[in-house]
N, C-alpha and C positions, 0 to 999 in steps of 0.2 A: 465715564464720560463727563461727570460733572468737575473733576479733577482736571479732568485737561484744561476745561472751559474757564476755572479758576485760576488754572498758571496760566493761562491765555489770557485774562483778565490781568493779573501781576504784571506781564510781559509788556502788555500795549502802556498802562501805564509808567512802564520806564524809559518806554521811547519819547525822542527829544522833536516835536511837530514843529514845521518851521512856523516862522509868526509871515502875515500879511506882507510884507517887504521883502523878505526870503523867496515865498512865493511865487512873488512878482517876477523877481529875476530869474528864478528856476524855467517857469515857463518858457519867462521870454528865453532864454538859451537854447532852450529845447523844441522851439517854433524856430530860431534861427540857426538850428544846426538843421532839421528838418527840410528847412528850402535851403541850404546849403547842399544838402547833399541829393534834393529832388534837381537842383538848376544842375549839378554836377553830371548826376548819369544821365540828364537829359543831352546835354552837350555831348558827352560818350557816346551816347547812343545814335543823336545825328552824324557824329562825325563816324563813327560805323559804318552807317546806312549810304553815308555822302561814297564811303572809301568803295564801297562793294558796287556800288551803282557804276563807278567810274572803270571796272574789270569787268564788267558786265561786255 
């Protein structure tokens, strides 16, 4: 156990952590693909709802 915990110790510090500005932009990407893709299937989904109402 304590061997793992040790190369798990090594491991993290070889990873590369982004700095403060990387960040920034990371999120923001990832909040505007997020409602990119919530506005997306919401439109999909009304225009479903519009198609099936209208065969009704």
């Amino acid at each position: 156990m304590f061997k793992f915990l040790k190369n798990v110790t090594r491991e993290m510090q070889k990873v590369s952590w982004p700095n403060g500005r990387e960040l920034t932009r990371y999120t923001i990407t990832v909040l505007a693909t997020v409602a990119f893709i919530t506005i997306f299937f919401t439109v999909v989904d009304q225009g479903i709802t519009l198609g099936l109402r209208l065969f009704e």
